[in-house]
N, C-alpha and C positions, 0 to 999 in steps of 0.2 A: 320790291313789290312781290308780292305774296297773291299767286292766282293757282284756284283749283285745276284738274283736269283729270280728263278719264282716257283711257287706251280702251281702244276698241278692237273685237275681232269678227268679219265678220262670215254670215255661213258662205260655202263654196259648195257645188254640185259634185260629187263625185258618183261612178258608178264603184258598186263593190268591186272589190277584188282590186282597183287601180288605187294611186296614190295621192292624197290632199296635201295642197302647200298651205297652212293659214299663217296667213301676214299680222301683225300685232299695227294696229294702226296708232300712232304716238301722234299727237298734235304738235302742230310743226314749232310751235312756242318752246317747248321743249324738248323736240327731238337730239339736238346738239348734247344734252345732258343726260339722254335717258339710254341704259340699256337692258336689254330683257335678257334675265339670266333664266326662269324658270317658268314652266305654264303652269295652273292648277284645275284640275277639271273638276266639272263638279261630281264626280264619284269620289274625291279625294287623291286621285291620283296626282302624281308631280311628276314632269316631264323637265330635266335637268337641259338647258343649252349647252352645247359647246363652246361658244364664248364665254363663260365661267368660267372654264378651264386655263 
């Protein structure tokens, strides 16, 4: 069976200068399958995981 689905991130508060954790939220249908090697932001940048490695 062949079903859609979307990974979510969602915003977190931070104050400048301190450090943001953002979670990739994967629907749990597929989490056992999924892993996230790269982010893309939307300026273009790419943010490489260390689990790719």
């Amino acid at each position: 069976v062949r079903q859609g689905y979307q990974v979510q991130v969602y915003d977190e508060f931070v104050i400048r200068g301190n450090t943001a954790v953002l979670r990739c939220q994967v629907p749990s249908i597929v989490r056992d399958y999924v892993i996230v090697t790269t982010w893309e932001r939307e300026d273009g940048v790419t943010i490489v995981s260390n689990v790719a490695n």
